[in-house]
N, C-alpha and C positions, 0 to 999 in steps of 0.2 A: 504494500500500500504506500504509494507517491504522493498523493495525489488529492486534494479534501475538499470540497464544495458545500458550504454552508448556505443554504435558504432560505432569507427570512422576506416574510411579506408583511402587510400595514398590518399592524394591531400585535406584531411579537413583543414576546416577554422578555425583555430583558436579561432576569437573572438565567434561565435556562440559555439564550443564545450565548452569556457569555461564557456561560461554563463550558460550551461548543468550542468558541475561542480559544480558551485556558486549554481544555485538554491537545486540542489538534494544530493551535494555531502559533505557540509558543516558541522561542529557537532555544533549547535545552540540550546544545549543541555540549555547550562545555558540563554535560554530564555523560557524556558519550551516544545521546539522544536520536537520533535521525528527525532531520526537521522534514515537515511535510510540504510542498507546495499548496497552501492554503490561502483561498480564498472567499468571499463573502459574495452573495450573487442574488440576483431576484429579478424578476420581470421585466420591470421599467425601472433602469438605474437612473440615482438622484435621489433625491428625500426620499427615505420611508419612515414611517408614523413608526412609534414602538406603542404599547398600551399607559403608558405610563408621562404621556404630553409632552413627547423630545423624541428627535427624531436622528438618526446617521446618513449618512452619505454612503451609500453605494454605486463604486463606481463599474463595477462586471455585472454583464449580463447572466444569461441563464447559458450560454454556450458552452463555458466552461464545465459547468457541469456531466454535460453529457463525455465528455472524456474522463471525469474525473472517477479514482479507483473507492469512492466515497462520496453518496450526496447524505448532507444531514439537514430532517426537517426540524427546524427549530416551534414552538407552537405558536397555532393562529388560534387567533378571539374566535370564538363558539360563533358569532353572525355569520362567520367564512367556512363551517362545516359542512352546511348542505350547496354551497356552490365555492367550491377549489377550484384558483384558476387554471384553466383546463393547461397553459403552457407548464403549470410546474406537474400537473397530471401527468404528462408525456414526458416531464422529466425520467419522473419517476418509473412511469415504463419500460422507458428503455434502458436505465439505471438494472432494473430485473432484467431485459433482458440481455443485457451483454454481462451479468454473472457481476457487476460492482456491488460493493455494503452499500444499503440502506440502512440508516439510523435515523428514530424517531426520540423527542424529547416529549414529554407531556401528550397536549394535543395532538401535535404533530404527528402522531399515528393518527388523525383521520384525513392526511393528505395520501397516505401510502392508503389507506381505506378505499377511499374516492376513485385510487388509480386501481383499484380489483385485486392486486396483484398480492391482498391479505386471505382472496375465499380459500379456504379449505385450509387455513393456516390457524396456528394460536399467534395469540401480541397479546398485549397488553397496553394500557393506559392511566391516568389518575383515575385515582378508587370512585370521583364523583361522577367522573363522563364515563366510565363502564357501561353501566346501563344502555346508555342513549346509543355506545357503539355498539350494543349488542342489538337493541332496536333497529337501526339506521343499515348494519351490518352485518342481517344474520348468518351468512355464509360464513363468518370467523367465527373463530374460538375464542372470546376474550377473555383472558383471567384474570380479575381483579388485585390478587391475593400475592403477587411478585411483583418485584421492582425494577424486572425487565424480562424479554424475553429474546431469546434467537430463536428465530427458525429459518433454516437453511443461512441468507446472506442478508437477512433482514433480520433488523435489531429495532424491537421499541420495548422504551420504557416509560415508569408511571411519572407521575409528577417530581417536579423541581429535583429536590438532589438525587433521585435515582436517574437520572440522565448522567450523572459520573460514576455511577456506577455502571452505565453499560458503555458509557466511554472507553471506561478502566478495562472493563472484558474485552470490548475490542481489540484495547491496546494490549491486552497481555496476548491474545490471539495473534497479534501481528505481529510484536515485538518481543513476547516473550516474559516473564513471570518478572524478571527481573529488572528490565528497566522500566515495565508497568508498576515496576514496586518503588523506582527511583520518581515517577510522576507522580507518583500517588502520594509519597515522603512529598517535593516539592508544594502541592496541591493543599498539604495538611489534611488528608483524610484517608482513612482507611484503603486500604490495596483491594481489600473484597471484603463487602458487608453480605450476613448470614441475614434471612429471615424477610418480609416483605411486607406490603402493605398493610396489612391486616396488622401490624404494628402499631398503624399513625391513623387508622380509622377511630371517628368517634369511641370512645368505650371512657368510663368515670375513672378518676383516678385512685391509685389506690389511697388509702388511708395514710399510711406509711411506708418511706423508700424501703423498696430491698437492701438488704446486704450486702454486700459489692463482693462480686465473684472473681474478680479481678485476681488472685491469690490462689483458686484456682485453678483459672483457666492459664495463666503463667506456667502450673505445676503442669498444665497438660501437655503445654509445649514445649517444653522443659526433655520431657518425658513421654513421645510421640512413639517411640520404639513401643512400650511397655503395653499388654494387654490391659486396658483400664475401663474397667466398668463403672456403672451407673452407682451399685452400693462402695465400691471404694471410693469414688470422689463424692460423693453424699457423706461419707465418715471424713472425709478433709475438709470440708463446707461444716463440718459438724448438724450437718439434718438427715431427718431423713429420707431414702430413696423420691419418696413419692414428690416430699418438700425440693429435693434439690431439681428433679425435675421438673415440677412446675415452675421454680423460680428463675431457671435456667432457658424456657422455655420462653417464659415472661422478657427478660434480660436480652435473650440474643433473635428471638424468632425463631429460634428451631431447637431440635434435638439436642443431647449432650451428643450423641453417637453421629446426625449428620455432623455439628460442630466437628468433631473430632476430624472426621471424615474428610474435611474439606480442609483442615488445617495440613493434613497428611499427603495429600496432593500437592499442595502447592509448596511443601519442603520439598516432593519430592522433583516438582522442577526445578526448585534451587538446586539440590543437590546436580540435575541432571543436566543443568547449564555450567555449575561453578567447578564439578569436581570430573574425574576419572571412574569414579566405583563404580564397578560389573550393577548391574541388576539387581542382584542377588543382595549384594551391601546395600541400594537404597532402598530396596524393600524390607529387610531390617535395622534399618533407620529411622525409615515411617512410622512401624508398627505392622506393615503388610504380611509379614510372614516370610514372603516366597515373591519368586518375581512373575508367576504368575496370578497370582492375585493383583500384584502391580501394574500389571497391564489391563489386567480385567478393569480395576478402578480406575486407572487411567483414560483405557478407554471410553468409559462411561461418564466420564466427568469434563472429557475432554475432546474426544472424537479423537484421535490419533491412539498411534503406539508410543511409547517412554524414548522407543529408537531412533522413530523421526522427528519428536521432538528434540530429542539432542540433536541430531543431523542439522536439525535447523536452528537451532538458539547457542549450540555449548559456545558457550564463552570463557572457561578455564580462567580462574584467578591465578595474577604472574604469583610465583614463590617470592618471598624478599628475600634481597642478596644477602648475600652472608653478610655483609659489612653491618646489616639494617639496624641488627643487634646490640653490637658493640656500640653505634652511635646511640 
């Protein structure tokens, strides 16, 4: 991916376009980065209105887009749902069909909606315009309950900051676990957030905060190799089984065991960018067991094998010279 075309037409959001910006559009050259050819594009370059009464200067058309290895819809005001201008519709089409990422922020999945090319697929969107896409779009699958989805070469995700979160995915798809961990350090936010909407939907709050598991979930990563179950770390949490899980569940949006799960993949492509070790060593590094379990989970977390993963990311940390020490 070269290549990034950003779309915004009258009435965008602001904070989601520039978090488009921030992730693809940044030169983070001097962190060994690859910078994209990014650009900003819409219909009729010149003023566009944003929703919030100020407006930018767009000076590219929509041309570039159609070469680009990346178009991202940034969201349009809910009046521009049931009629998308048909030019960025045909964007979008053919974006599908010559095999480029689609990414959606917010609304913005109901421009990839508009262009068809969602029937017979899942997405997602914010928890409140679910519905209406599911109305407007019954040929998709729309799940409320995630803070993004892929399917196939199409990416939307739900409201405001889960748009960096499927930035992030992309970027670790393209670029690798590692330096999607170096943007995500610069960004100040998490490398991969667990759990989804169904987090920040209406519900009362509690009484009183949880406990901070933080102590933990440290212990867990700590300690990735080790078979570790729900009743051992409920006795290091000091609760019980049922308590830690609920709480845990509450805390992160998901499982102890997915938690786990996903924390054990993504060491295992550190390890399988940074280091030399056979298979066999990163699967008991993980916790995996075996390296075919490792690839089982790999695959399934990731769509590749562990081997063409490396093939394409290893990056080997230089040894430090002998001297490194002494000084």
């Amino acid at each position: 991916m070269k290549t990034v075309a950003l779309v915004v037409l009258p009435g965008f959001a602001p904070f989601e376009f520039g978090l488009a910006c921030e992730a693809f559009g940044l030169d983070r050259s001097d962190d060994g980065i690859p910078n994209f050819d990014f650009r900003i594009v819409t219909p009729d370059p010149g003023a566009v209105d944003s929703n919030l009464s100020f407006s930018i200067n767009v000076e590219h058309d929509l041309s570039f887009a159609d070469e680009a290895d990346l178009v991202v819809l940034a969201p349009i005001p809910r009046a521009s749902w049931s009629a998308v201008d048909e030019r960025v519709v045909g964007v979008v089409r053919r974006a599908v069909a010559r095999d480029a990422w689609v990414l959606t922020v917010c609304s913005g999945a109901f421009v990839v909606a508009a262009a068809g090319v969602l029937d017979g697929r899942r997405a997602t969107t914010h928890w409140r315009y679910a519905d209406t896409m599911s109305e407007m779009y019954p040929g998709i699958e729309v799940d409320p309950n995630v803070l993004y989805v892929q399917d196939g070469r199409i990416i939307t995700s739900a409201g405001t900051a889960a748009g960096i979160d499927a930035c992030l995915h992309l970027l670790r798809i393209e670029l690798g676990a590692e330096l999607a961990n170096k943007i995500a350090r610069r960004m100040v936010v998490p490398p991969q957030r667990d759990g989804g909407q169904a987090q920040f939907i209406d519900k009362p709050l509690p009484e009183t905060a949880s406990l901070s598991l933080a102590p933990v979930t440290d212990w867990m990563l700590a300690n990735l190799r080790l078979d570790l179950s729900v009743d051992q770390l409920a006795a290091r949490a000091h609760m019980s089984p049922r308590t830690f899980a609920r709480r845990f569940k509450a805390d992160f949006g998901t499982t102890p065991a997915a938690w786990l799960g996903r924390q054990r993949i993504i060491h295992a492509q550190r390890l399988l960018e940074q280091t030399e070790l056979g298979l066999d060593a990163i699967a008991y590094e993980c916790g995996f067991g075996s390296a075919a379990v490792l690839r089982q989970n790999f695959a399934r977390a990731l769509g590749t094998t562990p081997t063409a993963y490396r093939a394409r990311f290893a990056c080997p940390v230089p040894a430090e010279p002998m001297g490194a020490l002494a000084s």
